[in-house]
N, CA and C atoms as an extended XYZ file, in Angstrom:
399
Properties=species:S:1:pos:R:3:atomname:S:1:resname:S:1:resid:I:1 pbc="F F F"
N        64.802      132.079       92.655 N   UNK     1
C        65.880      131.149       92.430 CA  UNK     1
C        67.122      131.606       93.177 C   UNK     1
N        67.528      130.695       93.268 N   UNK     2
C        69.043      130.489       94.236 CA  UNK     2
C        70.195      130.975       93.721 C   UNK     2
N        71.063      131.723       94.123 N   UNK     3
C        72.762      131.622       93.426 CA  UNK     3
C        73.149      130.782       94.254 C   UNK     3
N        74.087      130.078       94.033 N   UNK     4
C        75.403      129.577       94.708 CA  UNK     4
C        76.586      130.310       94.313 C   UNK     4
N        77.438      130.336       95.550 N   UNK     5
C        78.806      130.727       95.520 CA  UNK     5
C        79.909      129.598       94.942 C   UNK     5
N        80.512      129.501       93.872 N   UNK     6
C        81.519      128.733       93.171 CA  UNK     6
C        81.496      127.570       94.469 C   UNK     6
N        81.930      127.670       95.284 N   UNK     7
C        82.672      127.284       96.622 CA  UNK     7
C        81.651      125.524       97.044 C   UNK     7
N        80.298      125.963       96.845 N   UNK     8
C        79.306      125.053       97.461 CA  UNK     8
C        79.824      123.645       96.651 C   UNK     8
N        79.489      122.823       97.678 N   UNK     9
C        79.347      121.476       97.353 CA  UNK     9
C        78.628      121.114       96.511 C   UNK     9
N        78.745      120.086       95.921 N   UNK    10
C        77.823      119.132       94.612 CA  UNK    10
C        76.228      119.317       95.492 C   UNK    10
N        75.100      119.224       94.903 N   UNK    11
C        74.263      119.267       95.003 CA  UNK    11
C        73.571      117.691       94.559 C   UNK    11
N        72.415      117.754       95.253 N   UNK    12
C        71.215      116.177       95.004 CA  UNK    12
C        70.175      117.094       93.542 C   UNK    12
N        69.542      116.210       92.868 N   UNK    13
C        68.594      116.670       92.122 CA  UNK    13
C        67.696      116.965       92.808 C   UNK    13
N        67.409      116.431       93.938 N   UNK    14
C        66.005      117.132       94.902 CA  UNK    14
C        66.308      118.333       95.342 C   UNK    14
N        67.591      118.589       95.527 N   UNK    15
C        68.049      119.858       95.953 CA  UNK    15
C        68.186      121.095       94.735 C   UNK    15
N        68.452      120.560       93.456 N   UNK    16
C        68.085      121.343       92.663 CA  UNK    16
C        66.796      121.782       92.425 C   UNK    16
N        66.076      120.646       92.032 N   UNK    17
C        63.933      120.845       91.922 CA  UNK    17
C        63.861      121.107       92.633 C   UNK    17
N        64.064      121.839       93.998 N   UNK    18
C        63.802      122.632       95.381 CA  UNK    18
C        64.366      124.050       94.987 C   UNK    18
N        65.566      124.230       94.390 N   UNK    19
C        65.800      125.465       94.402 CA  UNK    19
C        65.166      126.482       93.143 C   UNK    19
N        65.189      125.555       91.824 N   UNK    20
C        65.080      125.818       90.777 CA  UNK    20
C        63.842      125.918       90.336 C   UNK    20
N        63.629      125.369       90.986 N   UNK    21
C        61.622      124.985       90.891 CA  UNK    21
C        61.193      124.444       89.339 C   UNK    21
N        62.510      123.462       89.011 N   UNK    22
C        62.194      122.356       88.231 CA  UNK    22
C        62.000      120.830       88.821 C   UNK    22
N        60.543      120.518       87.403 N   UNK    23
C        60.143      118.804       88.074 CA  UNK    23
C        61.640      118.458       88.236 C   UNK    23
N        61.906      116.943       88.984 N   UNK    24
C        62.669      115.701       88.643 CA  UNK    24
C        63.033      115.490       87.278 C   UNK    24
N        61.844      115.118       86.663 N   UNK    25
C        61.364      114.935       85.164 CA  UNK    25
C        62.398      115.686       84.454 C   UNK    25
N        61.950      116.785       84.410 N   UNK    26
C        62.349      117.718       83.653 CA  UNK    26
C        63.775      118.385       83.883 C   UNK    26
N        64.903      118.009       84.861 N   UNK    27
C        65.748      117.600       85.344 CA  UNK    27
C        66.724      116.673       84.168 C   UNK    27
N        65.627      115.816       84.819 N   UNK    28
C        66.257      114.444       84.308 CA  UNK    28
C        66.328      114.615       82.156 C   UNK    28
N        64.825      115.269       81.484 N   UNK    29
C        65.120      115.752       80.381 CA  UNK    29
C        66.253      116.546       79.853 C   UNK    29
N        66.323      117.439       80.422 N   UNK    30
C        67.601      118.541       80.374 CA  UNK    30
C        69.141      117.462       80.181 C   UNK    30
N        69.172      116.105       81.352 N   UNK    31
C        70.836      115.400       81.016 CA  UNK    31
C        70.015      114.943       79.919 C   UNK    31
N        68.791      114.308       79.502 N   UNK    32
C        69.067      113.314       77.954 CA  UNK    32
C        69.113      114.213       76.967 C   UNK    32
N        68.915      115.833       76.722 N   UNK    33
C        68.912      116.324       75.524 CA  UNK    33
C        69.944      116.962       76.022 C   UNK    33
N        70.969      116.531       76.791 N   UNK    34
C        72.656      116.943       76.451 CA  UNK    34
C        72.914      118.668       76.892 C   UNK    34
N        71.817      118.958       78.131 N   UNK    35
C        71.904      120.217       78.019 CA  UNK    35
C        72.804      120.649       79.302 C   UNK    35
N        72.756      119.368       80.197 N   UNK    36
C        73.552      119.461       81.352 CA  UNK    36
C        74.118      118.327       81.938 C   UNK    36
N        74.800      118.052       82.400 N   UNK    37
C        76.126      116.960       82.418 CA  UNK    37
C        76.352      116.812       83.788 C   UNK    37
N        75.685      116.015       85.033 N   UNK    38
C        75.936      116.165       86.271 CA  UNK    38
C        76.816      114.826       86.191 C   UNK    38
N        77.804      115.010       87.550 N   UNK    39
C        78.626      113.943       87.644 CA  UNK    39
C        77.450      113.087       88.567 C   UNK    39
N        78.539      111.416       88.420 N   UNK    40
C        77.690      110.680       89.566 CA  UNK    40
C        78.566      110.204       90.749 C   UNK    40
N        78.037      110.194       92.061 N   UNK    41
C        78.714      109.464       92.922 CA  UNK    41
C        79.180      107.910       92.755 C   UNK    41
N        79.272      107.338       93.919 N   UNK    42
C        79.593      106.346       94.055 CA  UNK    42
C        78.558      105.305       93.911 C   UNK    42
N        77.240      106.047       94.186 N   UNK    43
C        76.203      104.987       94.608 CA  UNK    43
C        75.299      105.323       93.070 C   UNK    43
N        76.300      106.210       92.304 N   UNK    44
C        75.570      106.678       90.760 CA  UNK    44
C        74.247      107.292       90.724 C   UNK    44
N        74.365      108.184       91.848 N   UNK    45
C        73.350      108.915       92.232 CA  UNK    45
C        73.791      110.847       91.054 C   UNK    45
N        73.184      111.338       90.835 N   UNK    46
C        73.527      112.430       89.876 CA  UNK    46
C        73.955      113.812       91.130 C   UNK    46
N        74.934      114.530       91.087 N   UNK    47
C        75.156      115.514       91.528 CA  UNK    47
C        75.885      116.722       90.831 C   UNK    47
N        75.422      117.552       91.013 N   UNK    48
C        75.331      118.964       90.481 CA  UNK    48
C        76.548      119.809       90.825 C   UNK    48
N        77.685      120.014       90.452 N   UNK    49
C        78.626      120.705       90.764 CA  UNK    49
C        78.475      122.410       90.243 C   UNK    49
N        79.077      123.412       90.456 N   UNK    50
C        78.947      124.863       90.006 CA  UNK    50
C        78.315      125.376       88.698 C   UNK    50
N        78.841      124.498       87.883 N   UNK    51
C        78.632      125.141       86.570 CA  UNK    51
C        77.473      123.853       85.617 C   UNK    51
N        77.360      123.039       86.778 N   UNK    52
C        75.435      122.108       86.429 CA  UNK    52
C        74.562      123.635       86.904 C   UNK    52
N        75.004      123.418       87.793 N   UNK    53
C        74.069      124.418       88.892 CA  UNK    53
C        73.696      125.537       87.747 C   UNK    53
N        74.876      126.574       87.475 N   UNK    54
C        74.513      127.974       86.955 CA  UNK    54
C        73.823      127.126       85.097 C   UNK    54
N        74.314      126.309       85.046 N   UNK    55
C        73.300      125.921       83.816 CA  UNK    55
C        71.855      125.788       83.687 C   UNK    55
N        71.857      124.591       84.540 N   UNK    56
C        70.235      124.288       85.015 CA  UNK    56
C        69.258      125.990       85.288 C   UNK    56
N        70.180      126.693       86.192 N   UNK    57
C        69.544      128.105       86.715 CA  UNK    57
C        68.985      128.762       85.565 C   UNK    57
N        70.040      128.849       84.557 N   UNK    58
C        69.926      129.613       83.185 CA  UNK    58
C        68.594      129.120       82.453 C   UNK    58
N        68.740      127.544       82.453 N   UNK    59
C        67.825      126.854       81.449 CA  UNK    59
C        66.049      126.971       82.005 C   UNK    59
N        66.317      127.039       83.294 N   UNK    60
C        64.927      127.467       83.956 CA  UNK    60
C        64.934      128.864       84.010 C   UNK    60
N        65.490      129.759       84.047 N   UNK    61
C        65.209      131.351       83.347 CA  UNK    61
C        64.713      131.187       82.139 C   UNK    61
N        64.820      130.727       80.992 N   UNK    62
C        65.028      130.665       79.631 CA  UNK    62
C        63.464      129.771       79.532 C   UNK    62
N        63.817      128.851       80.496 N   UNK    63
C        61.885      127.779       79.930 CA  UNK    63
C        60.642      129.546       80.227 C   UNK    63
N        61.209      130.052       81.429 N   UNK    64
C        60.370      130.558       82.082 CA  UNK    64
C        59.994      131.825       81.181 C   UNK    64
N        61.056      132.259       80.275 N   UNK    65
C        60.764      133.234       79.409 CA  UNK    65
C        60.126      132.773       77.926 C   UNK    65
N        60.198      131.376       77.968 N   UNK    66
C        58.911      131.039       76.409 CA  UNK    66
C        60.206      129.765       75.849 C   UNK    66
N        61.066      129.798       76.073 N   UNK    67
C        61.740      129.666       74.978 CA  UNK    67
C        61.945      128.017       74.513 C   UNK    67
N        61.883      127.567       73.614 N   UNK    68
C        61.793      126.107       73.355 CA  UNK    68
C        63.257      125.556       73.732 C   UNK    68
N        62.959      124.222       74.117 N   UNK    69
C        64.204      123.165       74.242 CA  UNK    69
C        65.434      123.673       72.989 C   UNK    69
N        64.597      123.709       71.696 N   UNK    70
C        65.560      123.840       70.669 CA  UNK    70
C        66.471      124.872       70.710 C   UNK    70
N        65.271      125.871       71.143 N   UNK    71
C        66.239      127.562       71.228 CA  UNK    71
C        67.156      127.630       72.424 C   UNK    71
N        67.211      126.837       73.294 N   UNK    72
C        67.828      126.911       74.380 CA  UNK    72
C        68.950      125.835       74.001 C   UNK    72
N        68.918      125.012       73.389 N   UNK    73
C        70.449      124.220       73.099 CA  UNK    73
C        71.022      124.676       71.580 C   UNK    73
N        70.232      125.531       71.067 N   UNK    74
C        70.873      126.397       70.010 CA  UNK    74
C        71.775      127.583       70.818 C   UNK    74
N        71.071      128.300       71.870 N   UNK    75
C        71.864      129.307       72.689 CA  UNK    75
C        73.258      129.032       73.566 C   UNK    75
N        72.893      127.603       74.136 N   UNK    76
C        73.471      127.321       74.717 CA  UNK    76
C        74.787      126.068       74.773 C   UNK    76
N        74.274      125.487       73.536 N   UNK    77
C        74.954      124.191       72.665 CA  UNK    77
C        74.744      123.206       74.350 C   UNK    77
N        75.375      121.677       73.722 N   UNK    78
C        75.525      120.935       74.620 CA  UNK    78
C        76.405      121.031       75.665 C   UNK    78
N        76.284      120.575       77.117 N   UNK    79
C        76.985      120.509       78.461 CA  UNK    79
C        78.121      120.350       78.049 C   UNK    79
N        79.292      121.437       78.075 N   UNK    80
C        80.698      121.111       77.542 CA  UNK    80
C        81.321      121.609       76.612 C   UNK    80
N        80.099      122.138       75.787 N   UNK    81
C        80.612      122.820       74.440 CA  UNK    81
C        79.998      124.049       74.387 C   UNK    81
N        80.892      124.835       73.451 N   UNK    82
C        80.319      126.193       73.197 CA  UNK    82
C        79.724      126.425       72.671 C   UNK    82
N        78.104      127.196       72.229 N   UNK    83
C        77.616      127.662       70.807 CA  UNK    83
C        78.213      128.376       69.899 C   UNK    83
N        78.123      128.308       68.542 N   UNK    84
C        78.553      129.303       67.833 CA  UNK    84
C        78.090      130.447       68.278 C   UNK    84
N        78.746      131.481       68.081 N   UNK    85
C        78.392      133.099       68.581 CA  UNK    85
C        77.434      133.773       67.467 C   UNK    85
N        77.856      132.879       66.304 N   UNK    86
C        77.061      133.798       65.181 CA  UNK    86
C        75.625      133.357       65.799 C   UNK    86
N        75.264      131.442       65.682 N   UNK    87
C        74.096      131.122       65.800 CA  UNK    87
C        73.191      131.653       67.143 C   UNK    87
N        74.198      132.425       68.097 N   UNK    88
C        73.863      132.616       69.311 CA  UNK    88
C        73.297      134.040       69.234 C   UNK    88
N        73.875      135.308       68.683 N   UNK    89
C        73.052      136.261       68.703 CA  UNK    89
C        72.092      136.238       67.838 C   UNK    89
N        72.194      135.676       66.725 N   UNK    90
C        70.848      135.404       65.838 CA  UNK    90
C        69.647      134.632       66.652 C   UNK    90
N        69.632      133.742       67.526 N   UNK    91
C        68.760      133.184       68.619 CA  UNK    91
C        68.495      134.588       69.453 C   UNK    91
N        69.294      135.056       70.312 N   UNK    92
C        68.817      135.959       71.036 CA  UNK    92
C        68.048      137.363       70.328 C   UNK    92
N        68.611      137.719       68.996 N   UNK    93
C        68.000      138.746       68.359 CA  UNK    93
C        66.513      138.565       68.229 C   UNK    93
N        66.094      136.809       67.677 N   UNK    94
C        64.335      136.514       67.807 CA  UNK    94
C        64.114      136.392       69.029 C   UNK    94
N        64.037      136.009       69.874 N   UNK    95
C        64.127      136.090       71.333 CA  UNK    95
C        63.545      137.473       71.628 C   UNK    95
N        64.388      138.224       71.273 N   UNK    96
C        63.788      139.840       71.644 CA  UNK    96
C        62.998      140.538       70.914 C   UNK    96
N        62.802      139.750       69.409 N   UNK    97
C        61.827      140.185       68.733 CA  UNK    97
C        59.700      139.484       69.147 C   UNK    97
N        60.782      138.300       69.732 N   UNK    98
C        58.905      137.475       70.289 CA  UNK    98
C        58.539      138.449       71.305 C   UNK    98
N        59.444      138.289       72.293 N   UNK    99
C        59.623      139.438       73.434 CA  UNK    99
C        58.703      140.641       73.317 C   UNK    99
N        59.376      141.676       72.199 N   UNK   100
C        58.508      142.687       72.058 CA  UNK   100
C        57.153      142.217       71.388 C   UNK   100
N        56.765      141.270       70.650 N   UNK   101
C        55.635      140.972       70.020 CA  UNK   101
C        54.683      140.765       70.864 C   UNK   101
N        55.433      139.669       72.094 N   UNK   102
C        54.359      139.771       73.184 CA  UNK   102
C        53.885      140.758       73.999 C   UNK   102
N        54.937      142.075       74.171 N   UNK   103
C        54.789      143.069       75.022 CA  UNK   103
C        53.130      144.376       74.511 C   UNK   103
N        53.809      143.850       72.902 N   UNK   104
C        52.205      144.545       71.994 CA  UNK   104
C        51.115      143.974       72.103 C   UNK   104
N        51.235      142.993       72.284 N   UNK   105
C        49.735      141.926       72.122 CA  UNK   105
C        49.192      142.603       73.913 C   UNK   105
N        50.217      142.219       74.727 N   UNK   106
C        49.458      142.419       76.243 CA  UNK   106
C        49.165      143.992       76.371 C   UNK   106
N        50.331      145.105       75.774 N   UNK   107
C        49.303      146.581       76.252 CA  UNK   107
C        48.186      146.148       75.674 C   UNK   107
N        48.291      146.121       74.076 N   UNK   108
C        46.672      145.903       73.353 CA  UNK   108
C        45.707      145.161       74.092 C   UNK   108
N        45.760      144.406       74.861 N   UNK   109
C        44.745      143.335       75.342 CA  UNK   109
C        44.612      144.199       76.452 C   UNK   109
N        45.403      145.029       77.004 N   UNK   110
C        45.008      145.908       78.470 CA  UNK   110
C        44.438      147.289       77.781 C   UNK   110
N        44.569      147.966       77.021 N   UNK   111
C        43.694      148.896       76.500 CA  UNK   111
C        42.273      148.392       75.996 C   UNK   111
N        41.768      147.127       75.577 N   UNK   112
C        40.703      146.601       75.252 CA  UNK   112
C        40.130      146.474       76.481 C   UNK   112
N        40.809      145.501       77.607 N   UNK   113
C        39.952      145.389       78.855 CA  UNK   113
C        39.599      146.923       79.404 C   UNK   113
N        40.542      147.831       79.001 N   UNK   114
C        40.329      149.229       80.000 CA  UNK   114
C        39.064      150.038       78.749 C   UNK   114
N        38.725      149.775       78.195 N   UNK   115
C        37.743      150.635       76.831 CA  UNK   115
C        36.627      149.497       77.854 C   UNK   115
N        36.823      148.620       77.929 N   UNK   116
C        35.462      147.710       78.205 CA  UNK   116
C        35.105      148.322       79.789 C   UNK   116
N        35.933      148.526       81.215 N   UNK   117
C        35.402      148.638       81.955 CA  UNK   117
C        35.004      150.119       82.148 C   UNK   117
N        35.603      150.868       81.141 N   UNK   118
C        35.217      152.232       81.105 CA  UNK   118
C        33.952      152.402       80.321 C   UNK   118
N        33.424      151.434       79.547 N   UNK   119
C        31.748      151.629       79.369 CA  UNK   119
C        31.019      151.357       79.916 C   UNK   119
N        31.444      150.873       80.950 N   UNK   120
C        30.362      149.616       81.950 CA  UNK   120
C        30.408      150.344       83.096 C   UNK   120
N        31.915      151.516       83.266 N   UNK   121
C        31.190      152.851       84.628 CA  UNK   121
C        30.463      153.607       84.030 C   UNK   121
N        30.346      154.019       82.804 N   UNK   122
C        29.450      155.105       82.156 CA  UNK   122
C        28.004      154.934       82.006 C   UNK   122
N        27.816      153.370       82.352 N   UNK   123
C        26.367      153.196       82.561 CA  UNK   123
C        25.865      152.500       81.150 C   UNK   123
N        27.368      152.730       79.775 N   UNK   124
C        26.935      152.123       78.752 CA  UNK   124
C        26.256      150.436       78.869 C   UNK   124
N        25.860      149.926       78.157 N   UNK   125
C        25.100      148.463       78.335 CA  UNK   125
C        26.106      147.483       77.116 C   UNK   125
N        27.373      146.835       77.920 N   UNK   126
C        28.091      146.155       76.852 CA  UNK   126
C        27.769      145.193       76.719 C   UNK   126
N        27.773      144.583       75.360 N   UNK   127
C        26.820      142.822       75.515 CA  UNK   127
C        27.907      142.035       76.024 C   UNK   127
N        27.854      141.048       76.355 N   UNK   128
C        28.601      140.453       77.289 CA  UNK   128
C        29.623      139.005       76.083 C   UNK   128
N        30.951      139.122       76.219 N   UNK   129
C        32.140      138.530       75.575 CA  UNK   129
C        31.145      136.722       75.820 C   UNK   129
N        31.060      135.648       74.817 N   UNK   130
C        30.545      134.313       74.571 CA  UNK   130
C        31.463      134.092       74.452 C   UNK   130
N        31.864      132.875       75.232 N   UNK   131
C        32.361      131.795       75.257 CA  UNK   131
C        32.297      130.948       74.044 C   UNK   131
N        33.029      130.596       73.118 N   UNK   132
C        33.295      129.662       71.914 CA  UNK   132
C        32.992      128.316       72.635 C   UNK   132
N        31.874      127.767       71.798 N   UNK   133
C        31.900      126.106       72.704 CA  UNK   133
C        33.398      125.125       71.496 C   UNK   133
């Protein structure tokens, strides 16, 4: 993902879903659940000024780390307004608690795969993981 310098011009939404590597769609979700506020031109086309930009950036960090629509306009309140600070570190405190939950689940799941290919150099005979129909 992209920074911009304060300085840059308004941006196109194609130019955002190019940088951000968000759909249109999902763009376009983000202004109806009030999470970002682009102005419009003349021809009422949507453009992205500095602080669309570093929003949108944030909100696609934040999809990309798990986090639901809800938790992200709880963190972040609506385009314009501030979150409460209380409701805001209490969001980020679970945040870092899923965080580490997931970090246990994946060593554990990498010590299981590493017990499995270490019986299978030893010549042990492992029955082989079925597929759930």
């Amino acid at each position: 993902m992209t920074t911009f310098p304060t300085a840059t011009p308004d941006c196109s939404i194609a130019l955002i879903s190019e940088l951000f590597g968000l759909s249109l769609r999902a763009i376009r979700f983000y202004e109806e659940q009030e999470l970002v506020r682009p102005r419009r031109d003349a021809l009422n086309r949507r453009r992205y000024g500095p602080v669309a930009r570093r929003r949108l950036q944030l909100i696609a960090k934040l999809r990309q780390a798990g986090l639901s629509i809800d938790e992200i306009r709880c963190l972040l309140g609506p385009a314009g307004e501030a979150p409460a600070a209380r409701q805001s570190a209490l969001i980020v405190e679970a945040i870092r608690a899923r965080l580490d939950q997931l970090q246990a689940a994946t060593h554990a799941a990498q010590d299981v795969l590493r017990d499995l290919l270490a019986g299978e150099t030893s010549g042990a005979h492992a029955t082989p993981l079925r597929r759930s129909a």
